[in-house]
VMD Tcl script that builds the backbone (N, CA, C; Angstrom):
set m [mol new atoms 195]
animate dup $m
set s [atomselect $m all]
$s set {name element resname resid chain x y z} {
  {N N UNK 1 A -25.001 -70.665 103.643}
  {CA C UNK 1 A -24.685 -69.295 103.959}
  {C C UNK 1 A -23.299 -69.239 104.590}
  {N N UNK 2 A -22.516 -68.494 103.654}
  {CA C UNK 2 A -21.275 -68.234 105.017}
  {C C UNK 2 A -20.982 -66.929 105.200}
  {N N UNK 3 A -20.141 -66.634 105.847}
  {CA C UNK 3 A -19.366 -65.109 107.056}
  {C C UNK 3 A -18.404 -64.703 106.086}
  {N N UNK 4 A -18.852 -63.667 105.841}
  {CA C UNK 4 A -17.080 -62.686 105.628}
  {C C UNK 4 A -16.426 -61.997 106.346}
  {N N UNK 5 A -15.282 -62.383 106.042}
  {CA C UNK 5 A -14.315 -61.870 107.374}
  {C C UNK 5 A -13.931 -60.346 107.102}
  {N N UNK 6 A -13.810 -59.071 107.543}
  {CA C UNK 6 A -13.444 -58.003 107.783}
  {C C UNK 6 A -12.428 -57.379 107.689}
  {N N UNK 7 A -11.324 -57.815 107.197}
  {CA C UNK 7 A -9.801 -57.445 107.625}
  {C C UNK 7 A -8.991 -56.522 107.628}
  {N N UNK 8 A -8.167 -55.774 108.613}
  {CA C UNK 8 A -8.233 -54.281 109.101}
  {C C UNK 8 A -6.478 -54.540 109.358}
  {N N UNK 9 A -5.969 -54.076 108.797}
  {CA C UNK 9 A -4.563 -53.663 109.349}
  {C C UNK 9 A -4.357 -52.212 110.096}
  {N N UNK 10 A -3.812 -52.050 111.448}
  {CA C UNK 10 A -3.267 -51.171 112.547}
  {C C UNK 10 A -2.412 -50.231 112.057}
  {N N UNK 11 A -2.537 -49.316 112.079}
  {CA C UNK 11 A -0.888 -48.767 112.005}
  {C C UNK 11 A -0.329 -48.806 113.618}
  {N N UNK 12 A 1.347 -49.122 113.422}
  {CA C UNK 12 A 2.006 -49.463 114.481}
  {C C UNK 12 A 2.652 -48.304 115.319}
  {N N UNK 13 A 2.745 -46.969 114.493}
  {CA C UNK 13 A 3.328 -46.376 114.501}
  {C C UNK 13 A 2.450 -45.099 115.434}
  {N N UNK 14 A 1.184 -45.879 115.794}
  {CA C UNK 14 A 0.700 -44.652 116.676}
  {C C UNK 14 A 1.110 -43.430 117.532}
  {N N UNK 15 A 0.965 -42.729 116.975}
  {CA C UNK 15 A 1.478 -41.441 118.095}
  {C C UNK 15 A 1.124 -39.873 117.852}
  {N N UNK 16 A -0.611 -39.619 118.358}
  {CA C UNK 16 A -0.703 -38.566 118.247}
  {C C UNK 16 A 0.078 -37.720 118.622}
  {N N UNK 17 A 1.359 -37.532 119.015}
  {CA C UNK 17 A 2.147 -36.407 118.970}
  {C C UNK 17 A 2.616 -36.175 117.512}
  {N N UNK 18 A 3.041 -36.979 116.868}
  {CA C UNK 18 A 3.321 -37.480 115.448}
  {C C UNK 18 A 2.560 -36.798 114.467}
  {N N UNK 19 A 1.303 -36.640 114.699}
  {CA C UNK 19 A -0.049 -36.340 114.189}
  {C C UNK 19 A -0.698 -37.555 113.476}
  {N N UNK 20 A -0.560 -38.843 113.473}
  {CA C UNK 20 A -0.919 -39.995 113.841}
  {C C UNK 20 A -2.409 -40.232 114.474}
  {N N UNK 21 A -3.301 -40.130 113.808}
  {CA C UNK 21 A -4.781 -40.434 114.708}
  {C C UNK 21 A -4.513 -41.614 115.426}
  {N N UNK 22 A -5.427 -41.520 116.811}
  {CA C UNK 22 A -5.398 -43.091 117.218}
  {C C UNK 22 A -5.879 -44.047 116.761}
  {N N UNK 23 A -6.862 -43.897 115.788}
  {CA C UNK 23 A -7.757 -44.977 114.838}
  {C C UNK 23 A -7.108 -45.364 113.721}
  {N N UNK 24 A -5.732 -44.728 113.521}
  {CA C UNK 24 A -5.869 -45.369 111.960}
  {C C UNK 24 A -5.841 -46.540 111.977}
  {N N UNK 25 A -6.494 -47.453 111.182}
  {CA C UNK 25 A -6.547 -48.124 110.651}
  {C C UNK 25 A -6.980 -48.541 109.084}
  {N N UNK 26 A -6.453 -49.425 108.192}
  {CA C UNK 26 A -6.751 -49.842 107.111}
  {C C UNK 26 A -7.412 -50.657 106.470}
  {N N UNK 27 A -7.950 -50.653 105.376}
  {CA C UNK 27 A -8.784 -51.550 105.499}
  {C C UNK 27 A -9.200 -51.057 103.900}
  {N N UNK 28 A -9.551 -52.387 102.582}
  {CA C UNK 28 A -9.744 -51.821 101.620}
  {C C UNK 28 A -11.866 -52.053 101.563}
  {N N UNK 29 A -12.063 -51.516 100.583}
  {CA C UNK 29 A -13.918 -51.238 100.135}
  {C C UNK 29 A -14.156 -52.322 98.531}
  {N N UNK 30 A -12.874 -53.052 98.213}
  {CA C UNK 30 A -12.887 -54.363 97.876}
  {C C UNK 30 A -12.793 -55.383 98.453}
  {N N UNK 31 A -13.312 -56.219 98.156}
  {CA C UNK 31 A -13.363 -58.060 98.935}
  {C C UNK 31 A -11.774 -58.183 99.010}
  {N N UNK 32 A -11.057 -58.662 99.987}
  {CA C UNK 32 A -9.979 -59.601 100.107}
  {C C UNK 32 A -9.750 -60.451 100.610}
  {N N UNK 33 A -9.128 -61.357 99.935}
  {CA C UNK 33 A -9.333 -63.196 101.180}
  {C C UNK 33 A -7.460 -62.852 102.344}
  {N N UNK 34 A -6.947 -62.410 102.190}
  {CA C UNK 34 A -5.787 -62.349 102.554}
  {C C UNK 34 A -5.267 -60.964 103.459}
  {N N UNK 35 A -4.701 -60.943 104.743}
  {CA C UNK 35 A -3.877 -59.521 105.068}
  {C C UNK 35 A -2.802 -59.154 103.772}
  {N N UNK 36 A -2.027 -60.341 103.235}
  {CA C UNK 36 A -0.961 -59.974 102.084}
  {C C UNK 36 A -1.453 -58.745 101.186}
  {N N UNK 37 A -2.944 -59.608 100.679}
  {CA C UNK 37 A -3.585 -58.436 99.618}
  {C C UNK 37 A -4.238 -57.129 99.995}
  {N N UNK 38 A -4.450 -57.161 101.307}
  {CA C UNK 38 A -5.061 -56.046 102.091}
  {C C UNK 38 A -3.776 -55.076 102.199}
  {N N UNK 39 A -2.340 -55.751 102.770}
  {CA C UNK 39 A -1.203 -55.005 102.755}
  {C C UNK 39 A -0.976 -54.524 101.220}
  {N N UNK 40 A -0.704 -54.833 100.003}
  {CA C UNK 40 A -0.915 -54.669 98.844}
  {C C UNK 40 A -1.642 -53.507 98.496}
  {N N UNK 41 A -2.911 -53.669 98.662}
  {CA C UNK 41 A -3.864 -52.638 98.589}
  {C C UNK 41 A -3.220 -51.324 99.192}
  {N N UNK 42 A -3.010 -51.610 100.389}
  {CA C UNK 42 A -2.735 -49.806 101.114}
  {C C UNK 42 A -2.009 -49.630 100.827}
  {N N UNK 43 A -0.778 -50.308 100.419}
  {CA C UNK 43 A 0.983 -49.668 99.934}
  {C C UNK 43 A 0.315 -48.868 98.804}
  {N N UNK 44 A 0.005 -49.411 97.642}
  {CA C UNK 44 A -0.487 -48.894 96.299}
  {C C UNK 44 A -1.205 -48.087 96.619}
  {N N UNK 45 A -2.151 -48.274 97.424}
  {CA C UNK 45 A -3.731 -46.964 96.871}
  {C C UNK 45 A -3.572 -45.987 98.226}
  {N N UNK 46 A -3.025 -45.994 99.069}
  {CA C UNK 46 A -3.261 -45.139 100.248}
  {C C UNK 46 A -1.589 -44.423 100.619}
  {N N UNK 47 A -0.363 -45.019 100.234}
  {CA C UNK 47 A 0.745 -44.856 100.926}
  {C C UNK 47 A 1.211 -45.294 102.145}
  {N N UNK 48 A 0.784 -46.441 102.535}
  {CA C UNK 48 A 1.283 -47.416 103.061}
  {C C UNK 48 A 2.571 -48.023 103.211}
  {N N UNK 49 A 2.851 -47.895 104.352}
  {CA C UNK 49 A 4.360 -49.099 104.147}
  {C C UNK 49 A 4.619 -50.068 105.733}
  {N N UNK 50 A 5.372 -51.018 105.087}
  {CA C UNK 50 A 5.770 -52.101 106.045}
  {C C UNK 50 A 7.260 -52.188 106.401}
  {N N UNK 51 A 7.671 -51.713 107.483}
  {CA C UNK 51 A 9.204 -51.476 107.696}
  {C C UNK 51 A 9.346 -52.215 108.980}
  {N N UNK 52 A 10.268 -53.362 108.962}
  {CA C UNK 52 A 10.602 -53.607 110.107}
  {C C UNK 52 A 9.569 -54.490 111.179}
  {N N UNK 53 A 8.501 -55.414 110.045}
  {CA C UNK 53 A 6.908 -55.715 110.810}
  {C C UNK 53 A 6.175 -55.046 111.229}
  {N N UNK 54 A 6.202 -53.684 111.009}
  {CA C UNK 54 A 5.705 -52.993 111.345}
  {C C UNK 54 A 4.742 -52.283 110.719}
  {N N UNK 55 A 3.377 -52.145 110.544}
  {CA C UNK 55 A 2.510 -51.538 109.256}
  {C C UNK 55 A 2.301 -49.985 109.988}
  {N N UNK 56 A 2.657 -49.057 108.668}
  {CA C UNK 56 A 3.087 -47.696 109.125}
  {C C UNK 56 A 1.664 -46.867 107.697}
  {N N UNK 57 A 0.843 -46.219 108.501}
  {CA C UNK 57 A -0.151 -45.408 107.504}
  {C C UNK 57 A 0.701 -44.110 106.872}
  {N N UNK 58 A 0.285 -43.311 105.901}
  {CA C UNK 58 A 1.094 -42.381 105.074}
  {C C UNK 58 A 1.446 -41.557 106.188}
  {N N UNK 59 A 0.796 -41.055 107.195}
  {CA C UNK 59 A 1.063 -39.579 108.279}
  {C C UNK 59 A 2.345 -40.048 108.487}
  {N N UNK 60 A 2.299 -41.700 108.904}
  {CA C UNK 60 A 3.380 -42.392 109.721}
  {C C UNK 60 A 4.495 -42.390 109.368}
  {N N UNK 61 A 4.166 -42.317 107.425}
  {CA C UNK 61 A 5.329 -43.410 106.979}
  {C C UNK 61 A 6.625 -41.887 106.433}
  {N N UNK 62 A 5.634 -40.649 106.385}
  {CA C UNK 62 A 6.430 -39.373 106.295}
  {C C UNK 62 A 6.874 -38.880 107.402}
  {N N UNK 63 A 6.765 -39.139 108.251}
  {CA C UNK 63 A 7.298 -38.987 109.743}
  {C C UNK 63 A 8.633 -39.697 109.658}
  {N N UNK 64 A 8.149 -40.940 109.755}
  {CA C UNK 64 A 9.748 -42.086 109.578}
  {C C UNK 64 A 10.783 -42.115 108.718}
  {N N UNK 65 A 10.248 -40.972 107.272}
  {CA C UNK 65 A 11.620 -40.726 106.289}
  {C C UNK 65 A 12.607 -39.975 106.499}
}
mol reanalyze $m
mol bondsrecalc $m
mol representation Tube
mol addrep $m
């Protein structure tokens, strides 16, 4: 029997003033062995982006353009 691991990327960019929930977080409803492919996933299917090490959710990432 083994564990599957869960894997959840943050957005960095928190700031309910922003309109930014404090929860976002990401996370896909397919299996992934990797954050790479989890990052992958949200760029493509959610609007996701990574600027600067920083993982930014869509509210975030239209704020920052």
């Amino acid at each position: 029997m083994s564990a599957a691991a869960y894997l959840v990327v943050r957005c960095d960019g928190r700031d309910p003033e922003a309109g930014c929930p404090d929860s976002a977080e990401g996370s896909c409803p397919a299996p992934v062995r990797t954050h790479t492919e989890l990052r992958r996933y949200l760029r493509n299917v959610c609007g996701w982006t990574r600027r600067t090490a920083r993982d930014l959710c869509s509210t975030c990432t239209e704020e920052d353009r």
